[in-house]
N, CA, C and O atoms as CSV, one atom per row, in Angstrom:
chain,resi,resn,atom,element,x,y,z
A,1,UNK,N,N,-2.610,37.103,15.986
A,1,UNK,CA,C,-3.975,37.038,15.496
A,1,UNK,C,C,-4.032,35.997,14.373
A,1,UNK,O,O,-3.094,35.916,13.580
A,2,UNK,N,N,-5.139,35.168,14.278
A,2,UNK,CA,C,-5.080,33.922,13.530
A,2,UNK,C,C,-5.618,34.715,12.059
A,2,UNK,O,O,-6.359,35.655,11.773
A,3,UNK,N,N,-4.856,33.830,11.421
A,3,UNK,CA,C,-5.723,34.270,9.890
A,3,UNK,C,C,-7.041,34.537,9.810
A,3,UNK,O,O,-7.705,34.384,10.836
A,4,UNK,N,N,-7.774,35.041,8.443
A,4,UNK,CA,C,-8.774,34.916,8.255
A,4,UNK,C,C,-9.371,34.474,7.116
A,4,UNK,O,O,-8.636,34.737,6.164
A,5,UNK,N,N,-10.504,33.846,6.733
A,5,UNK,CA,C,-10.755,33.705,5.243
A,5,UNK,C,C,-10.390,32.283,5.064
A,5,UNK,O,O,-10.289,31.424,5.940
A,6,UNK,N,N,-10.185,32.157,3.621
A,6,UNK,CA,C,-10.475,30.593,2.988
A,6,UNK,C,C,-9.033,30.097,3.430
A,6,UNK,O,O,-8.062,30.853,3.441
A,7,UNK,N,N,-8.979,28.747,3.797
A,7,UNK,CA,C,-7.717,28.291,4.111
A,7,UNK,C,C,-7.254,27.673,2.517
A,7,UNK,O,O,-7.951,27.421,1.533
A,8,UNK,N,N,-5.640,27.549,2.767
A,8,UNK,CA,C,-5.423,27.472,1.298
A,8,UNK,C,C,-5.083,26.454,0.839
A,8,UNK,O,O,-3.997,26.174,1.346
A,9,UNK,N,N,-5.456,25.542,-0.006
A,9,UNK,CA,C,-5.398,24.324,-0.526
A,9,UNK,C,C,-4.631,24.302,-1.787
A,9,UNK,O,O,-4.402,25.293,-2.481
A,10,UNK,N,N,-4.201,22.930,-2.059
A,10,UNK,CA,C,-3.404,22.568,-2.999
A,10,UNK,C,C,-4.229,22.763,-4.704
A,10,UNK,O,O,-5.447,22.661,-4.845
A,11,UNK,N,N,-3.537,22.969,-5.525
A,11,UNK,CA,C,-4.278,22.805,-6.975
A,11,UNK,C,C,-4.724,21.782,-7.408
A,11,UNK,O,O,-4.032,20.836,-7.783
A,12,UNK,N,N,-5.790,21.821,-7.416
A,12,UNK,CA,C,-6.861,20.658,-8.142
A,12,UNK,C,C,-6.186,19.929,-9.082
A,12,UNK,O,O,-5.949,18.812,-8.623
A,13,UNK,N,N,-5.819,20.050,-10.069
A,13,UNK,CA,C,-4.549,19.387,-11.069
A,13,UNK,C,C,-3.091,18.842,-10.765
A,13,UNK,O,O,-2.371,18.317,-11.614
A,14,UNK,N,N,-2.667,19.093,-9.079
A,14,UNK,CA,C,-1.317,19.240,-8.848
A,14,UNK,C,C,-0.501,17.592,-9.416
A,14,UNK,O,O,0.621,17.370,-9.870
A,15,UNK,N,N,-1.906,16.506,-9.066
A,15,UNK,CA,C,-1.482,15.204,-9.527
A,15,UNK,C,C,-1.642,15.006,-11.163
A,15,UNK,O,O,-1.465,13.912,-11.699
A,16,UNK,N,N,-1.925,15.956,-11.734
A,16,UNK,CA,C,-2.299,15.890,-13.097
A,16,UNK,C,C,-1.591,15.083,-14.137
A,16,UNK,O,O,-0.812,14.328,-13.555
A,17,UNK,N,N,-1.547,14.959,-15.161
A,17,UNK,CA,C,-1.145,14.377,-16.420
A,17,UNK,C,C,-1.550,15.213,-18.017
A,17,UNK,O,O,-2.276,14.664,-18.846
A,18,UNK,N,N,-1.221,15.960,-18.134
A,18,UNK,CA,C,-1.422,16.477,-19.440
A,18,UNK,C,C,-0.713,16.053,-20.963
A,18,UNK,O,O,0.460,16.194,-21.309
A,19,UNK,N,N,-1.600,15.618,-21.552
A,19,UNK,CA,C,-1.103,14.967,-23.184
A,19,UNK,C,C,-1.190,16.055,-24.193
A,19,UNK,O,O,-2.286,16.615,-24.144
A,20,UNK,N,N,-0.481,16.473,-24.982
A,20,UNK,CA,C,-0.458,16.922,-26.445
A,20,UNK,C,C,-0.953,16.084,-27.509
A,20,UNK,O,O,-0.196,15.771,-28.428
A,21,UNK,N,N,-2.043,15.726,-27.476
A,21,UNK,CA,C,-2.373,15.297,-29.524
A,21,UNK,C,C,-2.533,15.835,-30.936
A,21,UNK,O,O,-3.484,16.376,-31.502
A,22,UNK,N,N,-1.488,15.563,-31.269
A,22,UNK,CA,C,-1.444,16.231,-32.776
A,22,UNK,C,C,-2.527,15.731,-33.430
A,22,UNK,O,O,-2.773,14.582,-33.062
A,23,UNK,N,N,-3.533,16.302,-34.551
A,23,UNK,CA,C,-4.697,16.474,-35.026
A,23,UNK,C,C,-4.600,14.776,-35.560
A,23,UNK,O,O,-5.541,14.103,-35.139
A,24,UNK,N,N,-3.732,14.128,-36.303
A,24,UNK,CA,C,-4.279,12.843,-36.389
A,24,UNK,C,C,-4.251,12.027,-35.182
A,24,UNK,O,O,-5.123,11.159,-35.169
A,25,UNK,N,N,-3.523,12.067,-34.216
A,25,UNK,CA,C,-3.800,11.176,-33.368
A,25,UNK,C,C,-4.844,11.579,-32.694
A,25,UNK,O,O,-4.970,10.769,-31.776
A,26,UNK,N,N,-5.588,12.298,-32.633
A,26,UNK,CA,C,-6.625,13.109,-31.826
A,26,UNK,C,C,-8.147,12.237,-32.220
A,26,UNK,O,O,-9.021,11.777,-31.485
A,27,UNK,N,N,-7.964,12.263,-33.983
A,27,UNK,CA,C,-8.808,11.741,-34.802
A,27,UNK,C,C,-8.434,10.319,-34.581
A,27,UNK,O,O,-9.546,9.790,-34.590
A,28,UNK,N,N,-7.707,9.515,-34.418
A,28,UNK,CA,C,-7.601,8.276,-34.182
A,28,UNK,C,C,-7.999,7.815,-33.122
A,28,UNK,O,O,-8.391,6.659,-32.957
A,29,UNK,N,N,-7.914,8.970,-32.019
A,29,UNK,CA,C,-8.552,8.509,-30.507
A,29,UNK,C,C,-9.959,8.337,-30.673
A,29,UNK,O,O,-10.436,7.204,-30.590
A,30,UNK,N,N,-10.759,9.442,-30.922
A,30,UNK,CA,C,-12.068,9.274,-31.680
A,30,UNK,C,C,-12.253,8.601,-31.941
A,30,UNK,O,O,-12.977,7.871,-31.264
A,31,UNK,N,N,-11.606,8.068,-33.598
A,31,UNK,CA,C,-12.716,6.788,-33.825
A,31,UNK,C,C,-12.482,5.597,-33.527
A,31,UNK,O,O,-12.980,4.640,-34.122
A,32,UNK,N,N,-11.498,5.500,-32.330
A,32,UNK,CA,C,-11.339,4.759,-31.614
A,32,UNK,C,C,-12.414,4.481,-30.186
A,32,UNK,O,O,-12.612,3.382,-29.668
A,33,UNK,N,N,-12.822,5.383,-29.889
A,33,UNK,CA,C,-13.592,5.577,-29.092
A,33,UNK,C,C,-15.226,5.481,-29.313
A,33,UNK,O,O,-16.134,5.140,-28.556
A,34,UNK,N,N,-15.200,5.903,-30.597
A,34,UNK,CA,C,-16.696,5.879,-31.488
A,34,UNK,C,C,-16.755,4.131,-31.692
A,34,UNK,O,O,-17.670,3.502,-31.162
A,35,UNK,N,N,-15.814,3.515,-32.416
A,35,UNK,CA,C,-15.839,1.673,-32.684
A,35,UNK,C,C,-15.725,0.825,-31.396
A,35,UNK,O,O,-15.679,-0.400,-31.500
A,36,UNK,N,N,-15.668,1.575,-29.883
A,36,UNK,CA,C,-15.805,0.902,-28.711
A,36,UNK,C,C,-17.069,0.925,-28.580
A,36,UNK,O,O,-17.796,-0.067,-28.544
A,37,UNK,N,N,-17.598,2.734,-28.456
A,37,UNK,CA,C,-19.142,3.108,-27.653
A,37,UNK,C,C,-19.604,3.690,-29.025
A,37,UNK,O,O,-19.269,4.789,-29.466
A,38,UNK,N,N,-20.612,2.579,-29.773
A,38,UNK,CA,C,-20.923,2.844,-31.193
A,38,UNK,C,C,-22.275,4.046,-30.841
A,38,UNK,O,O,-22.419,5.097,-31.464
A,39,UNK,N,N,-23.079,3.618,-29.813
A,39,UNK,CA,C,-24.485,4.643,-29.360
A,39,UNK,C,C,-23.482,6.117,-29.081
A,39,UNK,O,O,-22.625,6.191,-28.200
A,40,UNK,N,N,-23.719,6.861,-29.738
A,40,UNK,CA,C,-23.471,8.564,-29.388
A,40,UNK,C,C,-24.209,8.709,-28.127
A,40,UNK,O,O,-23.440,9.346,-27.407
A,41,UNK,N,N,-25.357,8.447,-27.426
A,41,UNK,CA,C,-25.655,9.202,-26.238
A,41,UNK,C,C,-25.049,8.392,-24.886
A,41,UNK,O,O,-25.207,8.676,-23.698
A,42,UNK,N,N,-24.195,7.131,-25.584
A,42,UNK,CA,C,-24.003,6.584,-24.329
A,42,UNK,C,C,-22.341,6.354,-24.390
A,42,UNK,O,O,-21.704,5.432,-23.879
A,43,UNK,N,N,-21.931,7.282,-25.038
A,43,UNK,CA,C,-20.466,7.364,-24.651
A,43,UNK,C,C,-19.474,8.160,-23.339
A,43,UNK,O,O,-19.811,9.084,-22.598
A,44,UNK,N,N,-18.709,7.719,-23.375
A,44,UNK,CA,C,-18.042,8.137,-21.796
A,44,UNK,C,C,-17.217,9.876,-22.160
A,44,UNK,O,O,-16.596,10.168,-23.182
A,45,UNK,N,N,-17.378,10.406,-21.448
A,45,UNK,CA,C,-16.487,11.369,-22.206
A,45,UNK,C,C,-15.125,10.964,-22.237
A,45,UNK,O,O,-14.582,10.143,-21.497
A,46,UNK,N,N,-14.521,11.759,-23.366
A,46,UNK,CA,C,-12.955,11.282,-24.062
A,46,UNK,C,C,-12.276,11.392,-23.270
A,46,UNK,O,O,-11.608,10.362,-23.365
A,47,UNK,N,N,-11.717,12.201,-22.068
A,47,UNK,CA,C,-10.964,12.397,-21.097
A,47,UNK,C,C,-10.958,11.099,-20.119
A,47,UNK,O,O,-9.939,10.674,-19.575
A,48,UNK,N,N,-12.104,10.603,-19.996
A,48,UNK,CA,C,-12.279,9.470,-19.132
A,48,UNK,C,C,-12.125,8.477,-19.673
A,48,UNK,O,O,-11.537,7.599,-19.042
A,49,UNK,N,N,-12.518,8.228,-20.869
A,49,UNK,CA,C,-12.584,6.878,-21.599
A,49,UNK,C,C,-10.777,6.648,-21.250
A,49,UNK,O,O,-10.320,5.775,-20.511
A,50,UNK,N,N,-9.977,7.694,-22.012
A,50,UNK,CA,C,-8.576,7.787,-21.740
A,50,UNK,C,C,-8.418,7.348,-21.028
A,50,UNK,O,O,-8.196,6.145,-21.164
A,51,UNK,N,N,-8.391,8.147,-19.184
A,51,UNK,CA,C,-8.107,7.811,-18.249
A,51,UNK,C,C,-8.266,5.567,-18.214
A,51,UNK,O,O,-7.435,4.665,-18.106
A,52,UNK,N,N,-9.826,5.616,-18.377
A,52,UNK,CA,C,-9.955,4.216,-18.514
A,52,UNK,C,C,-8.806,3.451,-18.483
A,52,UNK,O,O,-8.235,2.811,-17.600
A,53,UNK,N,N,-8.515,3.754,-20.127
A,53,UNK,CA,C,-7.954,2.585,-21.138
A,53,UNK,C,C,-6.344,2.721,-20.137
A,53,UNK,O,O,-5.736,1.766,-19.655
A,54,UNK,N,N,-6.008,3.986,-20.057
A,54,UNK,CA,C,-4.346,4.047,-19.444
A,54,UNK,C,C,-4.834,2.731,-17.880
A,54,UNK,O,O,-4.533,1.550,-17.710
A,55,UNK,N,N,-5.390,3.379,-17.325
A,55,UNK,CA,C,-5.403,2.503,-16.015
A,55,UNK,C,C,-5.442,0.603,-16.402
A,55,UNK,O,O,-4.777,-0.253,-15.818
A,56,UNK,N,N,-6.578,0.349,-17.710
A,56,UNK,CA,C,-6.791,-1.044,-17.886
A,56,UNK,C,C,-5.237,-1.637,-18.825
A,56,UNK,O,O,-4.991,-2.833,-18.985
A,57,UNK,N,N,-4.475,-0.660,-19.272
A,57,UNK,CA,C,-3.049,-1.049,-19.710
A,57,UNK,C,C,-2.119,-1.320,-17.867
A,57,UNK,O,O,-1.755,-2.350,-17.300
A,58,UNK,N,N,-2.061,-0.228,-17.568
A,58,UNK,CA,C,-1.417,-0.335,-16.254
A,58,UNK,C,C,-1.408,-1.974,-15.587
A,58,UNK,O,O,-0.520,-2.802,-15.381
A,59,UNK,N,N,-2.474,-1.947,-15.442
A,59,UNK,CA,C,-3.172,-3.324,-14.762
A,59,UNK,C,C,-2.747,-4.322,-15.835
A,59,UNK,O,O,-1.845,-5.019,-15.369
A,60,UNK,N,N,-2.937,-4.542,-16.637
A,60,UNK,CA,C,-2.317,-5.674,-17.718
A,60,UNK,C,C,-0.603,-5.714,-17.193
A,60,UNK,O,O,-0.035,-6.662,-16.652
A,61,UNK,N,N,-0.042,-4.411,-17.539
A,61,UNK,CA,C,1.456,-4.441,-17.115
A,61,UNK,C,C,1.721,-5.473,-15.940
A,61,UNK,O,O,1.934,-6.685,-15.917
A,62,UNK,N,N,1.623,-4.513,-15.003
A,62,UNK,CA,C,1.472,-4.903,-13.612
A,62,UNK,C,C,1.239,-5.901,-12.609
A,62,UNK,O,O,1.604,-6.234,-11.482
A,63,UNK,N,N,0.209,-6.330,-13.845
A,63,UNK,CA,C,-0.903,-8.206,-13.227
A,63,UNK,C,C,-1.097,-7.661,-11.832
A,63,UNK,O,O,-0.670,-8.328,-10.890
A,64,UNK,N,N,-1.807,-6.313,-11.577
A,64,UNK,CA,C,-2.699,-6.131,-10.620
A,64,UNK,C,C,-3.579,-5.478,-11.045
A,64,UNK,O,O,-3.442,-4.668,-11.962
A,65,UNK,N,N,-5.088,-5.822,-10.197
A,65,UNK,CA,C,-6.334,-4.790,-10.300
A,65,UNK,C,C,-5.746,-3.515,-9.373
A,65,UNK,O,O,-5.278,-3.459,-8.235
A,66,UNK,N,N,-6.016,-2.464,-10.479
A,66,UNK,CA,C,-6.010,-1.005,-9.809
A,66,UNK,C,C,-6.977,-0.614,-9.427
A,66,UNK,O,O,-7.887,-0.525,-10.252
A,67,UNK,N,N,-7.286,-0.131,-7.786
A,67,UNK,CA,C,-8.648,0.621,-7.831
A,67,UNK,C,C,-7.855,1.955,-7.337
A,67,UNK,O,O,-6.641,2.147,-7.258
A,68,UNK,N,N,-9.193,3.004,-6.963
A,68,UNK,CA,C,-9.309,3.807,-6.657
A,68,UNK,C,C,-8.087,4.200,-4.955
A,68,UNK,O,O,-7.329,5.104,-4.602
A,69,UNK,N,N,-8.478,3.140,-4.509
A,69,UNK,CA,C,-8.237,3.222,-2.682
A,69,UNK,C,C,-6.664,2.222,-2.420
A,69,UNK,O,O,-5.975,2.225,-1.400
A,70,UNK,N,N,-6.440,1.470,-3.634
A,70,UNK,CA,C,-5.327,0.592,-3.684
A,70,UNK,C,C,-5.035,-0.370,-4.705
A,70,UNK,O,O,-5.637,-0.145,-5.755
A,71,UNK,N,N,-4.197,-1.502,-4.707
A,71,UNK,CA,C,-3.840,-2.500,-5.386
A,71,UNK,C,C,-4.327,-3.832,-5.212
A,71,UNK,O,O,-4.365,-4.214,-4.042
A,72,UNK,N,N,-4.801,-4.828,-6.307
A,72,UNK,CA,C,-5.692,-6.088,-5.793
A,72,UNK,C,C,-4.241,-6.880,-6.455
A,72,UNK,O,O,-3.651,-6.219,-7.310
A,73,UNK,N,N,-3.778,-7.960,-6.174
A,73,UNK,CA,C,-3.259,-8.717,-6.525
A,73,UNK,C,C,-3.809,-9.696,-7.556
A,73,UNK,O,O,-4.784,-10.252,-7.050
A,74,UNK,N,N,-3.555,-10.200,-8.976
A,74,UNK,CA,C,-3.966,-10.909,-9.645
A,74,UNK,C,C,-2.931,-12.566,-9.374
A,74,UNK,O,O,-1.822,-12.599,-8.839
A,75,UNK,N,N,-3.616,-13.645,-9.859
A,75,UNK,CA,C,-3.128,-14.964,-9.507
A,75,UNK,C,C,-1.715,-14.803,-10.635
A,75,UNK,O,O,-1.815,-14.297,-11.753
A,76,UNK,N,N,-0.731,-15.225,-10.187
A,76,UNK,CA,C,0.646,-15.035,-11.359
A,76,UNK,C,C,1.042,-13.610,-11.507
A,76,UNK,O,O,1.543,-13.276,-12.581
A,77,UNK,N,N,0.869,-12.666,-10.504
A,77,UNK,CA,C,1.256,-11.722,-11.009
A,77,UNK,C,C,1.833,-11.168,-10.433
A,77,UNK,O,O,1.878,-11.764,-9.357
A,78,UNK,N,N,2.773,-9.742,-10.340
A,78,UNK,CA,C,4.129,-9.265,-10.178
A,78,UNK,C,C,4.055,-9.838,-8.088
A,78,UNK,O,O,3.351,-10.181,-7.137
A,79,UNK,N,N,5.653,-9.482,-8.687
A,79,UNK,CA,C,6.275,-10.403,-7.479
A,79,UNK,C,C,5.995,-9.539,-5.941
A,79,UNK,O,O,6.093,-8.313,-5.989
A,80,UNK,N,N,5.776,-9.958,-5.086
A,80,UNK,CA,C,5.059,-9.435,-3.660
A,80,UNK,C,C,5.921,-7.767,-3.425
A,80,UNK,O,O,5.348,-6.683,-3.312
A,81,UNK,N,N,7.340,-8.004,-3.406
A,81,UNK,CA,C,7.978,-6.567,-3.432
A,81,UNK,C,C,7.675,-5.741,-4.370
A,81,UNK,O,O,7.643,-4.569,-3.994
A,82,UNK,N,N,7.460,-5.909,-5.363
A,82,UNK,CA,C,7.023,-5.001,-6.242
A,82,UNK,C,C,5.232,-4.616,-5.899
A,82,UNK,O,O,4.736,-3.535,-5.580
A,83,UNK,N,N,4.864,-5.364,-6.019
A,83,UNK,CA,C,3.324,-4.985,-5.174
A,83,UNK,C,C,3.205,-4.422,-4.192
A,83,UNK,O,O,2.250,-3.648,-4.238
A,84,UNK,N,N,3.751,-4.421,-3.226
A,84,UNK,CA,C,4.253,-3.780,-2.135
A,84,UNK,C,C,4.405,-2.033,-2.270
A,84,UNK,O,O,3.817,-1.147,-1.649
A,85,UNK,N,N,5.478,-1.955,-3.381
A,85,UNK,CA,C,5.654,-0.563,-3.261
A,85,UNK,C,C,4.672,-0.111,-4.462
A,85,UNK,O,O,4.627,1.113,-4.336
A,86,UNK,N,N,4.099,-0.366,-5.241
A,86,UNK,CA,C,3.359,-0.132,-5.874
A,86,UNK,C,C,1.887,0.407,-5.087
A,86,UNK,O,O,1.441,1.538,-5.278
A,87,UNK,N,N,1.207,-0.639,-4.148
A,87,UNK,CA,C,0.293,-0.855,-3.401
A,87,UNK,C,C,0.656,0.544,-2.102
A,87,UNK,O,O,-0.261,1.151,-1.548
A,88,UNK,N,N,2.183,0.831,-1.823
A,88,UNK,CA,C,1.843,2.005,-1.040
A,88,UNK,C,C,2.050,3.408,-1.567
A,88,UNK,O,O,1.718,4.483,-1.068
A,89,UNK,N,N,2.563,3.187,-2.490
A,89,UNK,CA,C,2.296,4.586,-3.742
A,89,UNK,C,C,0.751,4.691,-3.851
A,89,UNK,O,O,0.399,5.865,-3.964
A,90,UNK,N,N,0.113,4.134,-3.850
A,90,UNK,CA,C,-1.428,4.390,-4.143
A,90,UNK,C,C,-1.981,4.467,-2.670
A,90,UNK,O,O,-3.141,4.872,-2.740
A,91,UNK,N,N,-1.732,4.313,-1.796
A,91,UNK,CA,C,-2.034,4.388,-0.487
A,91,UNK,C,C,-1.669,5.627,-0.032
A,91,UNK,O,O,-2.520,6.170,0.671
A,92,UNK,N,N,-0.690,6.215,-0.218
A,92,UNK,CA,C,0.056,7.275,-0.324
A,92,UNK,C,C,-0.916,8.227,-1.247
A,92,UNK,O,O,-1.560,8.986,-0.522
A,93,UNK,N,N,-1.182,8.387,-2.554
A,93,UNK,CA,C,-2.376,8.870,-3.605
A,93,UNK,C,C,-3.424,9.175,-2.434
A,93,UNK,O,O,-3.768,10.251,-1.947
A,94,UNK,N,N,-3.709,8.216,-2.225
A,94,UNK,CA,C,-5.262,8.045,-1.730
A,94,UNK,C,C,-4.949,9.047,-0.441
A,94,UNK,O,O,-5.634,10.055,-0.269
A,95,UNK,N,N,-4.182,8.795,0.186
A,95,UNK,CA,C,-4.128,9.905,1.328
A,95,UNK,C,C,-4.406,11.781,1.173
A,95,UNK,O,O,-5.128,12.601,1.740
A,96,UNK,N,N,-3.286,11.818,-0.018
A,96,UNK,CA,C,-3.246,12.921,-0.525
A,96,UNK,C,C,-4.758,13.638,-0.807
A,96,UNK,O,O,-5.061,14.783,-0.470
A,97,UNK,N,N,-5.451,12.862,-1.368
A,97,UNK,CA,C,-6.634,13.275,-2.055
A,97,UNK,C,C,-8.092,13.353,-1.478
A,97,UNK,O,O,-9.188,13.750,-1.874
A,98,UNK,N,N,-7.423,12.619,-0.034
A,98,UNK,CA,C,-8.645,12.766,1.464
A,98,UNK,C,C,-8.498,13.706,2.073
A,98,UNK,O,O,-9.383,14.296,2.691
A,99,UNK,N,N,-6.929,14.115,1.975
A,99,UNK,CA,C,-6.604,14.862,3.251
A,99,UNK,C,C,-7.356,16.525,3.109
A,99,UNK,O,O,-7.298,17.295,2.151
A,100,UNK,N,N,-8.002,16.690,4.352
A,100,UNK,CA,C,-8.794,17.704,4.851
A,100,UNK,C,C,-7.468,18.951,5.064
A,100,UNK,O,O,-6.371,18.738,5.581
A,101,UNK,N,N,-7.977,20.273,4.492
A,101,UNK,CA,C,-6.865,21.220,4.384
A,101,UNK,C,C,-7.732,21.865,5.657
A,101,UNK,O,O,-8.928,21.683,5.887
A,102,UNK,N,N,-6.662,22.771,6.512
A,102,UNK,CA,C,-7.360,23.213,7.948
A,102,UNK,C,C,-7.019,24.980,7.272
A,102,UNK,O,O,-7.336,25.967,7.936
C-alpha cells in the first residue's frame, strides 16, 4: 500500500550559511549598511544586503559574474578549468533547488 500524506522534502536551510556576530561587528554591519542605503524606507533587508555583498566579493575573486542559474565569464578572468568546475557546482545548486520532491 503506497504511502499517504505530504511527501517529504529536504530542509529549507539544508544549503544554508549561518554567521555569529558579536555585538560590535553587528553594529559595524549596520552602519555599514545605513552609509550604502542612506533612505531608511528603501533599504534592503540586512540578511540580503549580506548575501549581496558576499556574492559581489565572490565575483571580484573569481573574475566571474555569478547569477542565480550559473557562471558568466568576465574578459581576463579565471582560467577555463577553473570556470568549468565552478560553473558546474552552480549547475549542480541550481538543480538541487528545482528539483520537484514526489
Amino acid at each position: 500500500m503506497p504511502r499517504s500524506g505530504r511527501p517529504p522534502i529536504a530542509h529549507p536551510r539544508r544549503h544554508g550559511v549561518f554567521v555569529r556576530f558579536a555585538d560590535a561587528e553587528w553594529g559595524a554591519v549596520q552602519r555599514a549598511l545605513d552609509a550604502e542605503h542612506p533612505v531608511a524606507s528603501r533599504q534592503p533587508p540586512l540578511p540580503e544586503w549580506i548575501r549581496d555583498l558576499t556574492v559581489a566579493h565572490a565575483s571580484e575573486v573569481l573574475a566571474v559574474d555569478v547569477t542565480r542559474a550559473g557562471l558568466r565569464p568576465q574578459p581576463g578572468g579565471a582560467p577555463d578549468w577553473k570556470r568549468w568546475r565552478l560553473a558546474q557546482a552552480v549547475r549542480r545548486a541550481a538543480t538541487r533547488r528545482r528539483k520537484r520532491r514526489r
